[in-house]
N, C-alpha and C positions, 0 to 999 in steps of 0.2 A: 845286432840280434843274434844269441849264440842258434847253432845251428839245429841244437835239439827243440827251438821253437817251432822251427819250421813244419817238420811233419804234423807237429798240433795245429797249426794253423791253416792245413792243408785238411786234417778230418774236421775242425771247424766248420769250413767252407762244404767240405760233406755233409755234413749238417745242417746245414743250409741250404742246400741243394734240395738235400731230402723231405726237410718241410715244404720247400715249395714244388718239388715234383708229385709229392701226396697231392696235396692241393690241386694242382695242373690235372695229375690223372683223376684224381676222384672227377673232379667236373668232365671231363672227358668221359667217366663210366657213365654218369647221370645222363648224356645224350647217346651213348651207342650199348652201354652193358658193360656191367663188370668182364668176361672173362674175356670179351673185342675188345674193352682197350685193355687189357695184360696183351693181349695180343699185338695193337697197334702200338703199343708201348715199345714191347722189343724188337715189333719189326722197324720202327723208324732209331733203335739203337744199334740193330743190327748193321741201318740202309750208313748211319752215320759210321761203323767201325768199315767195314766193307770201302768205304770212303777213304779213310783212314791211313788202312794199311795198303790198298790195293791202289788207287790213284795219287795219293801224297807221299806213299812208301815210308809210313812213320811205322814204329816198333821196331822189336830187336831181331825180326829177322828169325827166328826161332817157330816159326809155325811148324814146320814141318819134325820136329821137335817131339809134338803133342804126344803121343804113342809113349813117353818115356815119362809122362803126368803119371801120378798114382790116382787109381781106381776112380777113389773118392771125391774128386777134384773135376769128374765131369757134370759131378750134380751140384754144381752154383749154377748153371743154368735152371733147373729146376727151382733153385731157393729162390731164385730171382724172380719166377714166375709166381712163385707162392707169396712173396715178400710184394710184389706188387699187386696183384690180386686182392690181399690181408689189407693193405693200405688203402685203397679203392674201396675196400669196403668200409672198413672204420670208420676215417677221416667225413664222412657225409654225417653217420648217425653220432658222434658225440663229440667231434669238431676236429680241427689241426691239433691244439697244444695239447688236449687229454690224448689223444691216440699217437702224438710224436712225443709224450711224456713215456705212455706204456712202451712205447718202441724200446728209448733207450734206456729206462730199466731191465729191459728183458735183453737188452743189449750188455748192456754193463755185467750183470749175471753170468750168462752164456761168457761171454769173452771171457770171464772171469775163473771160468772151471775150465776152460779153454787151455789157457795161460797154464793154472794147476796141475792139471794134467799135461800139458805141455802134446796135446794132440794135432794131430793134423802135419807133425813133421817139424812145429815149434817148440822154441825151447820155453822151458818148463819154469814158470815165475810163479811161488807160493800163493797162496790166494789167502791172504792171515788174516787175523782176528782185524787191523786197520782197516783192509780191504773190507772187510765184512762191516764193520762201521762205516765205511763210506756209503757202500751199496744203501743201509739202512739211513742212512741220514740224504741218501737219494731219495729214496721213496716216503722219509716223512714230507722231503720239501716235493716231490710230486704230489701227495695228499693234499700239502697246502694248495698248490696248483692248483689241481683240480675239486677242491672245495667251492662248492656254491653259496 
């Protein structure tokens, strides 16, 4: 398997992950509340990195590091919070695949000007006329999806 498979097959499995953590949390918000379980959510992510780094001594070693992140880079905590909150709410009123279909067009998108612009400190990959057929032939076959 060459090795540029691998990271694909690594956000696969993110993907998968993500369907079933929507799932997981939405029925989690339907017994305690949408914003207790965004809340229960990261505090057992948290309980689990805390684990992690601090009694198994995994990562790079770099905590103390932090202060030399740019600005912008403290607020994935917050996206996370919003990103789970948004999923918790969805996923109950119009199901798993319609709301993890809208996820990763709005993903594909976003990443997409991302990439074009080459923001965030990444480098900068065109976002062309293919790309923009893709994107669009994403969202005819999400329509098929979510056609009743």
């Amino acid at each position: 398997m060459p090795l540029e498979i691998l990271p694909l097959l690594v956000a696969a499995f993110s993907g998968v992950a993500m369907a079933v953590q929507g799932s997981i949390n939405s029925a989690l918000g339907k017994v305690v509340g949408l914003l207790e379980s965004t809340f229960i959510v990261h505090l057992v992510g948290l309980l689990l990195v805390l684990l992690l780094l601090f009694i198994f001594k995994l990562g790079d070693g770099n905590l103390l590091e932090i202060q030399k992140a740019p600005w912008y880079s403290y607020f994935g905590g917050v996206l996370g919070v919003i990103i789970i909150y948004s999923v918790v709410l969805a996923i109950p009123k119009v199901g798993v695949a319609p709301a993890t279909t809208a996820i990763i067009l709005g993903q594909v998108f976003t990443a997409g000007l991302i990439d074009h612009f080459g923001l965030f400190g990444l480098k900068k990959i065109p976002f062309n006329y293919y790309k923009v057929l893709g994107v669009l032939l994403m969202a005819g076959g999400a329509w098929l999806v979510l056609k009743k």
